[in-house]
N, C-alpha and C positions, 0 to 999 in steps of 0.2 A: 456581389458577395454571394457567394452559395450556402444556404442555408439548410441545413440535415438533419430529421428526426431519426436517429440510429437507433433500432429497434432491437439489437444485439442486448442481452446482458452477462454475457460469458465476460468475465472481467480481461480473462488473457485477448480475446479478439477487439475489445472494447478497447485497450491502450495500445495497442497495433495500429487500430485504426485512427488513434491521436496519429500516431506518429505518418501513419498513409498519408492525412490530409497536410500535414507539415509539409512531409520530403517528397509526396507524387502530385499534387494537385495544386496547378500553378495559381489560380484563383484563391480571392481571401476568403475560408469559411466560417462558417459559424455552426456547433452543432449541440444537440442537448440529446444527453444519453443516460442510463440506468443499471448501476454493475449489479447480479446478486452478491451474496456475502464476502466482501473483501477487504482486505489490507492491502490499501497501496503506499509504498514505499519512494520517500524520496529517492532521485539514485545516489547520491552519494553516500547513506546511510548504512548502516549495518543492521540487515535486517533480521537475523535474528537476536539482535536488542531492542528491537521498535516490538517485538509482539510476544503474547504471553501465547507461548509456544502451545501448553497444555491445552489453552481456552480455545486456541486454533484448531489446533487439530480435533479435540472431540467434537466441536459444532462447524467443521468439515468448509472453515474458511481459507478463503483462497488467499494467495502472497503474490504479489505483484509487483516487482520492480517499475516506474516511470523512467521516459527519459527528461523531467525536469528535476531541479533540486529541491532542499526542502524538506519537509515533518513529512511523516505517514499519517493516514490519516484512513477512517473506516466506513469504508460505503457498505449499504444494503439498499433494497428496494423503495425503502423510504426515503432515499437519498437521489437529489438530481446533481446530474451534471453536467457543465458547458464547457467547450471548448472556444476559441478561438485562435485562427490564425492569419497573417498580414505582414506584407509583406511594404517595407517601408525603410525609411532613414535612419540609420543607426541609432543616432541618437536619441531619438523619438521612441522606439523601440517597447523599449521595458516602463512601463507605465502602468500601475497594476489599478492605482484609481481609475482608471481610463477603461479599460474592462471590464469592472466591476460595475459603473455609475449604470449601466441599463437593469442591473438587477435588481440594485438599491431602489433607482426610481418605480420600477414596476410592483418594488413592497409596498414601495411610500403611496401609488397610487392605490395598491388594496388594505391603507390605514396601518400599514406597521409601521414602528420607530425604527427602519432600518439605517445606516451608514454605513462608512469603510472608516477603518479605523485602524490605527497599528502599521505595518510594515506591508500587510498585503490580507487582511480579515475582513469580512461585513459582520457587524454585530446588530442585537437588537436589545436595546437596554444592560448594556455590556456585553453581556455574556456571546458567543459566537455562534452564526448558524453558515457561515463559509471560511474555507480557508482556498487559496490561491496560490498556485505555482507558474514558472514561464521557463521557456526554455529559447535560445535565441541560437542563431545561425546565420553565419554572413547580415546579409538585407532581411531577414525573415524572423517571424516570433511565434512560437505558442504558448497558448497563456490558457489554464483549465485550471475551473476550480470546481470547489462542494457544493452542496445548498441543501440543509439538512432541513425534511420537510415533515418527515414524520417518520426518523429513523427508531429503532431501539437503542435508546439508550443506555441498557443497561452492556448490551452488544459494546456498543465505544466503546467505554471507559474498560471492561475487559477483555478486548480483546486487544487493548495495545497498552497493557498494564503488566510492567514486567519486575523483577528483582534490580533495582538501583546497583547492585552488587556486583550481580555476574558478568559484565562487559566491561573490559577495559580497554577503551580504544580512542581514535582521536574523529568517530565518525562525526557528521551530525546529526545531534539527538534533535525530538519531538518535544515540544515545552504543553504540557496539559494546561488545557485553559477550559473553564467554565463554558459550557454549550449547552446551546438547545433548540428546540424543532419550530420551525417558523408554523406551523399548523396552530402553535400553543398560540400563537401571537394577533391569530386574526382575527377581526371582528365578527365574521361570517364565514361558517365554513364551505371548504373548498378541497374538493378532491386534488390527486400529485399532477392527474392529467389534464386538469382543469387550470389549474399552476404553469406546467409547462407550456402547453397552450397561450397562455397569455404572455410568456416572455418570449417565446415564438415572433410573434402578433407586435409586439413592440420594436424586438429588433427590426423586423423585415419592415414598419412601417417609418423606421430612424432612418432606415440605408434605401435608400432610393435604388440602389443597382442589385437589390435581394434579388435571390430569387430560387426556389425552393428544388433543390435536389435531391436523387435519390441513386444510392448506389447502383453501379449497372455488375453484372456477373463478370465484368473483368476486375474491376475495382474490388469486388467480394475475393474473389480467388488470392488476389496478391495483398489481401489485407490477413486472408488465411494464412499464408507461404510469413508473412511477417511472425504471425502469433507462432507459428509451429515450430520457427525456428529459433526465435527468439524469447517472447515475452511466457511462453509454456515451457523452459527451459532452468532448472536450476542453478545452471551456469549464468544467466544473466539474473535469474532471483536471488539467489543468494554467492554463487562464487564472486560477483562485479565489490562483495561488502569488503571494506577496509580491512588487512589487519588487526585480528584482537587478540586479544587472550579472556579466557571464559574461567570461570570459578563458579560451579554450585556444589550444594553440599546437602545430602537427604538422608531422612530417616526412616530406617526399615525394620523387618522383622529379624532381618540378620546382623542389626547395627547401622553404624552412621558411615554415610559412603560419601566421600569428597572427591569428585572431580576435576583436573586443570588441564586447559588446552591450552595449545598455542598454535593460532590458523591464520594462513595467510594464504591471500586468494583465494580462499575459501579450502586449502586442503589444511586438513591438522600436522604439526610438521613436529610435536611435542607433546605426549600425554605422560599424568602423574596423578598417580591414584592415592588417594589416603582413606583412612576409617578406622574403625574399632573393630572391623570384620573379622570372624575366622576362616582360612582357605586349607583346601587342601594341594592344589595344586597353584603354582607361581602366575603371580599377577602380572609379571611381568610379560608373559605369552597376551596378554588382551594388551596391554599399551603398545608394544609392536607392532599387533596386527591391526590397533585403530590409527597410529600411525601412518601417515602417508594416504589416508582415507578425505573425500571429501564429507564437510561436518552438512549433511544431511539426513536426515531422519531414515529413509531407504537401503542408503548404502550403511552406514552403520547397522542398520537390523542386519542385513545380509550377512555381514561380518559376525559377528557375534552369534549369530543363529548355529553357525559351526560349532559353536564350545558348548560343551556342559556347564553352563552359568553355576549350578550351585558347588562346584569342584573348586569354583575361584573364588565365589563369595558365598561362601556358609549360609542357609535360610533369603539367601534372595533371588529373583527373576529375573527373567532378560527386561520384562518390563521395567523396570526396577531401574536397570543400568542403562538403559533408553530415556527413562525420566533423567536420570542426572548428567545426560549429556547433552540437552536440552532446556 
């Protein structure tokens, strides 16, 4: 088994190269990595319902589509994470305690109360410090989860804390669950490096055929061609989200301004605007032109950036009609 400390924290190059070691590197690996500030996104999910859009973009977190299923879930630097992948008999496959038990025991041996618990979680006295995904393929598995070490928590809880309201779809949703940073739990403190290091140290001394790798410049270059074309794309961050229809509703200096889309594949294919505004010119020119747009933060400003926003809504911004379309 190859075993990699991946020094990368650009979150889009960091799940590119889940995917590199999945589908180019016939060997079973194992690797522990470090995103800065990000939302990663189950794929099947709709992700602009898994994150509170506002808290994202002012503290300039990244969105990240995965290729396994499953909740989103929020890395930062206080956050570790492992990979594994193996390639074996179907059946045997998907086995999320089986991946997890070197983590558990490496707490258990620095005195935490850890376990696996639930469907695919390690907790520690309930509460959760991992959550787990796998993603399967013919004979082949990857299976990567959290391990929150001394994250921000006040970062989690907002930055995937959104309106109950405004998505209406049949993605799947993220279930919030009580968390906290395995740092709180230890008897003796210990740096994240000092941390990784020892679950390092344990796997490679469980697998007798480790043995410790390190990206070579062809492996970097086509783990880059993955990230550029792919995982730094908002075609696969956000157009891959299910069908929904979106409902917000805000309040301004020029009145109360109501929002509805209707997106699929991520282009808007339906907008309908409501409020108590006064315009001078027809609202109907901005629903047209948002029409047929993809529901992006970019392309939308683009759009709009054309009109004389207060022509259409009495006393308000383009900022304004930005917030409530997100």
């Amino acid at each position: 088994m190859l075993c990699i400390y991946h020094q990368s924290t650009d979150p889009y190059f960091n799940i590119a190269t889940d995917e590199y070691i999945f589908k180019h590197i016939a060997e079973d690996c194992f690797m522990l990595w470090r995103n800065d500030n990000a939302i990663i996104v189950g794929k099947h999910q709709n992700t602009l319902a898994e994150i509170n859009f506002d808290y994202v973009k002012a503290h300039n977190i990244h969105v990240v589509r995965r290729l396994s299923g499953g909740g989103a879930v929020y890395h930062d630097l206080g956050n570790l994470n492992f990979s594994f992948t193996k390639t074996g008999d179907d059946s045997t496959l998907m086995d999320f305690e089986k991946y997890t038990r070197p983590i558990v025991e490496v707490l258990n041996e620095l005195g935490v109360n850890a376990r696996f618990e639930g469907r695919n979680d390690i907790t520690i006295d309930g509460k959760k410090i991992s959550g787990n995904a796998e993603h399967i393929f013919k004979n082949k598995i990857l299976h990567h989860g959290t391990l929150l070490f001394a994250s921000e928590m006040k970062n989690v809880s907002e930055a995937l804390r959104i309106h109950p309201l405004k998505y209406k779809d049949k993605a799947v949703k993220s279930l919030p669950k009580r968390v906290t940073n395995i740092s709180e739990h230890l008897p003796a403190p210990l740096t994240i490096e000092a941390f990784t290091q020892k679950i390092m140290d344990y796997v490679i001394a469980s697998n007798k055929d480790s043995i410790l790798y390190e990206f070579t410049p062809e492996d970097l270059a086509a783990i880059q061609k993955i990230r550029d074309e792919k995982y730094a794309t908002d075609e696969w961050n956000y157009g891959l989200s299910p069908d929904y229809s979106f409902k917000k509703e805000i309040k301004t200096e020029g009145g109360i301004l109501e929002m509805n889309l209707d997106v699929e594949k991520g282009i808007i294919r339906k907008v309908k605007i409501f409020g108590d505004f006064f315009n001078e010119k027809d609202i109907a020119e901005i629903e047209t032109a948002l029409t047929g747009q993809a529901h992006n933060e970019k392309t939308l400003r683009s759009v709009l950036y054309q009109f004389t926003i207060g022509s259409y809504f009495k006393g308000m911004t383009l900022e304004d009609i930005i917030s409530a379309l997100f």
